[in-house]
C-alpha positions, 0 to 999 in steps of 0.5 A: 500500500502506498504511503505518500512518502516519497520514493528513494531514487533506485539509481544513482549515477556516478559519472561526472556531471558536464560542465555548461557555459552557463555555470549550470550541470547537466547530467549526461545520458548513460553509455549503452555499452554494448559487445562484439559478439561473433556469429553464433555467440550470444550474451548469457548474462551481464552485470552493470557498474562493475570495476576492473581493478587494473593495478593493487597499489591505487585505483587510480587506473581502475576502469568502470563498466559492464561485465558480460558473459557469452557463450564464448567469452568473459568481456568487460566493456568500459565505460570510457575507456582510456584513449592510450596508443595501440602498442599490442598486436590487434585480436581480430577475435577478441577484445583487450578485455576479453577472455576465451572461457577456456582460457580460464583455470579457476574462478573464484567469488570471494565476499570481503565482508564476511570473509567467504571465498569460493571456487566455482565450478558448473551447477554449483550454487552461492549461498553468499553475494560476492563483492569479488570475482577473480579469474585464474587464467591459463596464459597466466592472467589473474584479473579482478572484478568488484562488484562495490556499486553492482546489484548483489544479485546480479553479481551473483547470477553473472559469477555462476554463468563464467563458472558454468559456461567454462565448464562444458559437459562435452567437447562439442559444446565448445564454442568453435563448433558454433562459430565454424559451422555458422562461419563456413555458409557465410564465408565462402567468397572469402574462403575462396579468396583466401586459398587463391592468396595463400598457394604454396605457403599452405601449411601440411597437415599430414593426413594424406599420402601426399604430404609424408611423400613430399617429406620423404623427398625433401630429406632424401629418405630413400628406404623409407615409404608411406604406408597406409595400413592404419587406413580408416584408424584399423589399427591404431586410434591415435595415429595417422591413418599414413604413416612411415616404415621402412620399406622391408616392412610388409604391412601384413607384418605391421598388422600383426606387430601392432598388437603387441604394441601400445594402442597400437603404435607401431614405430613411425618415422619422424624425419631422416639425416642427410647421411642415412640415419633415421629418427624414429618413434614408437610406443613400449610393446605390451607383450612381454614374452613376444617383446624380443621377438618383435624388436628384433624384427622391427631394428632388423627392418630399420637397421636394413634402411641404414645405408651403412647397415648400423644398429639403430640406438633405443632410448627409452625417454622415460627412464631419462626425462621428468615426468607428467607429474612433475612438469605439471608441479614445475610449471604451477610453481613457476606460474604462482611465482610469476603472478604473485600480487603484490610483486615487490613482496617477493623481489628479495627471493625471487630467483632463488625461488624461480630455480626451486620450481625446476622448470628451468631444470627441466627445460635445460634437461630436455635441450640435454637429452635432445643434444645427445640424440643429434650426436647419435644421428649426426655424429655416430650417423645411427638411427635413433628409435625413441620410445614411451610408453604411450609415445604421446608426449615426451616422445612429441617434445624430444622429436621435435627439438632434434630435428629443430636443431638439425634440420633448418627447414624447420626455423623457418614459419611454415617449416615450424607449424609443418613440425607441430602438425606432424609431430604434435597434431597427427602424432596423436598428442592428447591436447584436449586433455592436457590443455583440459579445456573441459575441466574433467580431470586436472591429473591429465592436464600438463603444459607439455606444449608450453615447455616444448615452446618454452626449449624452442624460445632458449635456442632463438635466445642463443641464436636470434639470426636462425630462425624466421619467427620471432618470440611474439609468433611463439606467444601468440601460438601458446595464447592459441591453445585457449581459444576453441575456434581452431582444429590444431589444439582442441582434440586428443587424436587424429581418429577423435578429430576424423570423429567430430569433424565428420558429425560436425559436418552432418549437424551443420549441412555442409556437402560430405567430401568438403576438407575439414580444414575448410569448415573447421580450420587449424591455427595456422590460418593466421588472418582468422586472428590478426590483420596482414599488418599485425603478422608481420611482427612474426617476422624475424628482421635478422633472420638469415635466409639460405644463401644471402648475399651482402653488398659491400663497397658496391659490389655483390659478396657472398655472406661468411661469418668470421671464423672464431678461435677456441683453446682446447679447454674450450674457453671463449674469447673475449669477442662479444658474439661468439659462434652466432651466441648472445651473451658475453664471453665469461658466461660461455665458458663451457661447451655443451660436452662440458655440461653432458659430462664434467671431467671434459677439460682433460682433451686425451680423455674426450670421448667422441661425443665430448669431441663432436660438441668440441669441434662443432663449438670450435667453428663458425656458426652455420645458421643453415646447419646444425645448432647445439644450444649451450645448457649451463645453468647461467644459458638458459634464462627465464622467458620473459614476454611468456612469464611476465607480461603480465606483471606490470612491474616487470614490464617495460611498456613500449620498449622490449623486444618488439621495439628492438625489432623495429629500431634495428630494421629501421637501421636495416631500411636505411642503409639499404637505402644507402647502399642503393643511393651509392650504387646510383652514385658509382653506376652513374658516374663509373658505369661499374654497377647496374641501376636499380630496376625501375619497376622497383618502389621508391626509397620513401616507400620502403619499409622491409620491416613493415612489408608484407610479402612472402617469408622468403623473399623478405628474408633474402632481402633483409638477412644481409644487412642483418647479419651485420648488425647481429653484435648489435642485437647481442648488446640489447639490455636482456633487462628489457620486456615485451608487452607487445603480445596481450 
């Protein structure tokens, strides 16, 4: 019943009010802040005047706004955003304050007041208002939302929904499966533009016959062949339906060895040396009494692919390398270390704990291991057969950092995402449960990935010249992991993708025969996530393209570093950049050999892999050849732009690495461009030189830093000039820390 009082305003605005010229306020109309939605996703629930908190100390630079959950993502829109100048690269999915929703580790609701914190998860309840919602993000994010001038009620609905919503039931209510199928009957002029763009730069996916052929070609491996015996997954669920074997091998045989072996997986050929070795992977055999019977036919048939005829050396990865545990344990130490809040509270401790977490210990261990195996397959010249028990996951890392180190094909960007898609993608690595994107078993999760990209970022740091992708390109490649919308990281097996893809398909009406990688595209399709501009910064200005040529004094000379002097104790000198390494000379004191074993001072005492490192140590580097990272404790450092971009007290805003690019290929553009105008010069005045082609852009046009072309040509152009700024590049304060890649 009504009493006559009057009624309390239910509204209250807390922006402030407008100034007029006639000394008079007027209040301005509330921002409709409304999201970005992609196809397919849909606003489930939303809260208004919420807080960002940005920074702990003040909440000076605390944002206000509306906090929205999609069947996608965690957005928060502000309600005046700060006007501050674009320094990261520009999601074209995904907003600055957007989170993919598997992306999200914990979310946790905690009420102040009464002291009450909780970790949700899906169909749970909340019996108390929370004053504030933290998410624990998996690319080591912690974000906080306050709910001070919110509706209790409404704060409490929009915590239970992220809780909800990042917990699917099954793989397919993931929120890719939506937006492909949407996407691909929306799409189709721009699909057919984009193949017509790409052509030859297409990355392989390895399900066919054709792509294992052109790799067999490419690495000469003449007694090897494609073998089709896994057809429609007969055999084995996790591995390819083609796969290698020597060519001895009858696929009769493979049919019967098969069962003995773990689900299947009978030993498949990962890559081969020019000298006849072979790399190999295989899963443990099962059958204990038929165990040496099968090897025994199996090394027989590897040892006849050997030009040589020599034994293959087993090693068994499990008995030498950390476990799924403990990896897992490393990585959540480094990962609380990382992120702790406030930082300075922790800065007197700091390293120390960082070495007590082990992740660098391991990261230094499986470089180690990786090293010993390209002695045996480069050095000795045997074929090495690495076997797990599943093959799955230390098998995934181990192969593909060998053949990083060997092969330089894979330093370059397709070279490397062809190494993921056969190694990683269609080797069967269960990335849907060890990235956990449904949060059904934490004990299956570990970051198998992150530390493989974590070794690959060590050898970069060691040898930035050798490798075509920058640390950005790496970044983003993990951030990845946590967005649904991409085939690469988001199923367990070649067998479960085949699965789902093919009832996606059904479901969505899309024509049977249509290749997966249309509707349902991997990662590798770049422009789905960043603009053509944006990728560009996945360029290594100083890498060293295959047979650069450099221009000096106006004629055209071949490329060759200057040869480096060692003593037998293998000490440097004094030279700033020693064999193509990053650092100073008294932290390279010691080989690799002197890591692997630690009487190696002796030189009559070597044995032949102490000799090989020596000798390989002992000359100039071949950026085209093989790399040998260095492994004492002092090489192998912390990556920063993975670890701590998120850590504002670490970071350097506008500066780090991506700003290094820049300056030195702004250097690069001017002295090509210096170089030009002096072989206009002499051409003119001598006649000794050509002038430049007409058809080529004008000087004020060019940007190499900044060009948008294919790989190869952009390296062959800039990767002269590089090579001699390169001691430049080693002198870069290591302080410095990217906060281009959010």
């Amino acid at each position: 019943m009504f009493s006559g009082k009057p009624l309390k305003p239910t509204f209250k605005c807390y922006l402030p009010p407008v100034q007029t010229d006639a000394n008079k306020t007027i209040e301005p109309p509330l921002k409709k802040l409304e999201p970005t939605l992609l196809s397919g996703e849909i606003v489930v629930n939303e809260v208004n005047f919420v807080k960002k908190c940005i920074t702990t100390d003040s909440s000076q630079d605390d944002l206000v706004g509306k906090l929205i959950c999609t069947n996608f993502k965690v957005s928060f829109i502000p309600q005046d955003p700060p006007q501050k100048q674009r320094t990261q690269l520009f999601h074209l999915l995904l907003g600055e304050h957007d989170i993919p929703l598997t992306c999200l580790d914990q979310v946790v609701a905690v009420n102040d007041l009464k002291g009450k914190k909780k970790i949700l998860s899906s169909n749970q309840k909340l019996k108390f208002n929370p004053t504030e919602l933290i998410l624990y993000c998996k690319d080591l994010r912690i974000i906080r939302f306050c709910f001070d001038e919110a509706g209790p009620e409404s704060a409490r609905k929009v915590c239970l929904a992220i809780a909800h919503y990042s917990h699917p039931a099954d793989i397919q209510l993931l929120f890719g499966f939506e937006y492909q199928g949407r996407r691909y009957h929306e799409s189709k002029e721009e699909r057919l533009s984009r193949s017509t763009q790409r052509g030859a730069l297409q990355t392989p996916f390895f399900d066919c016959s054709t792509d294992w052929d052109r790799e067999i070609k490419r690495t000469s491996a003449s007694e090897w062949r494609v073998c089709s015996v896994n057809l429609k997954y007969a055999i084995s669920p996790s591995l390819p339906e083609h796969i290698v074997v020597p060519t001895s091998l009858a696929d009769q045989d493979l049919m019967q060895y098969s069962s003995f072996c773990n689900d299947g997986r009978i030993p498949m050929w990962c890559w081969s040396n020019r000298n006849g070795s072979a790399l190999i992977r295989m899963a443990n055999i099962t059958d204990l009494q038929q165990q040496r019977k099968i090897e025994q036919r199996i090394f027989t048939a590897i040892r006849k692919s050997h030009p040589q005829n020599s034994d293959a050396t087993t090693l068994e990865l499990d008995k030498n390398l950390p476990t799924i545990q403990e990896i897992h344990s490393a990585f959540a130490k480094i990962r609380q270390i990382c992120v702790l809040d406030p930082f300075e509270e922790t800065e007197e401790r700091w390293f120390s704990s960082i070495e007590n977490s082990r992740w660098l210990d391991y990261v230094r261990v499986f470089l180690r291991q990786s090293a010993e195996i390209v002695y045996l397959l480069e050095g000795k010249s045997v074929s090495v057969i690495l076997q797990e028990e599943e093959d799955r996951d230390l098998n995934c890392i181990v192969s593909s950092l060998v053949q990083l180190m060997l092969d330089p094909h894979y330093r370059s960007i397709t070279g490397f995402q062809c190494l993921v898609q056969k190694e990683w993608v269609m080797a069967g690595h269960r990335f849907l449960d060890r990235c956990n994107h449904l949060k059904k078993n934490d004990r299956e999760e570990c970051p198998l990935f992150t530390l493989f990209l974590d070794c690959v970022w060590q050898m970069m740091n060691q040898y930035p010249a050798a490798f075509e992708f920058t640390e950005a390109y790496l970044t983003v490649l993990s951030d990845s992991m946590w967005i649904p919308l991409f085939s690469t990281f988001l199923f367990n097996s070649p067998k479960q993708r085949t699965q789902l893809l093919t009832d996606f398909a059904k479901n969505k009406a899309i024509p049977q025969g249509e290749n997966p990688a249309v509707f349902f595209p991997a990662v590798w399709e770049w422009s789905q996530q960043f603009s053509i501009k944006d990728q560009t910064l996945f360029n290594n200005p100083m890498y060293v393209g295959k047979g650069s040529a450099c221009v000096q004094n106006g004629e055209v000379k071949s490329f060759r570093r200057t040869k480096k002097v060692f003593s037998s104790t293998l000490r440097a000198t004094t030279t700033q950049q020693s064999n193509g390494l990053k650092g100073n000379g008294e932290r390279r004191r010691s080989s690799l050999g002197s890591e692997l074993r630690s009487d190696f001072s002796v030189v009559k005492d070597e044995s032949p892999s102490d000799r090989f490192f020596r000798d390989w140590f002992s000359q100039p580097v071949d950026q085209h050849g093989v790399l040998i990272p260095l492994l004492m404790p002092s090489h192998v450092a912390l990556w920063k732009l993975f670890f701590l971009r998120w850590v504002s007290e670490a970071c350097i805003p506008n500066g780090g690495p991506i700003t290094a690019y820049h300056k030195l290929s702004q250097l690069v553009d001017e002295i090509d461009i210096l170089q030009s105008q002096l072989r206009q010069y002499k051409g003119s005045s001598l006649g000794s030189t050509r002038l430049p082609s007409p058809g080529a852009p004008p000087s004020s046009q060019r940007r190499m830093y900044f060009k948008a072309s294919s790989p190869g040509e952009l390296a062959d152009k800039v990767s002269p000039l590089f090579a001699e700024l390169v001691p430049v590049w080693a002198d870069w304060p290591a302080s410095f820390t990217s906060c281009a890649v959010q």
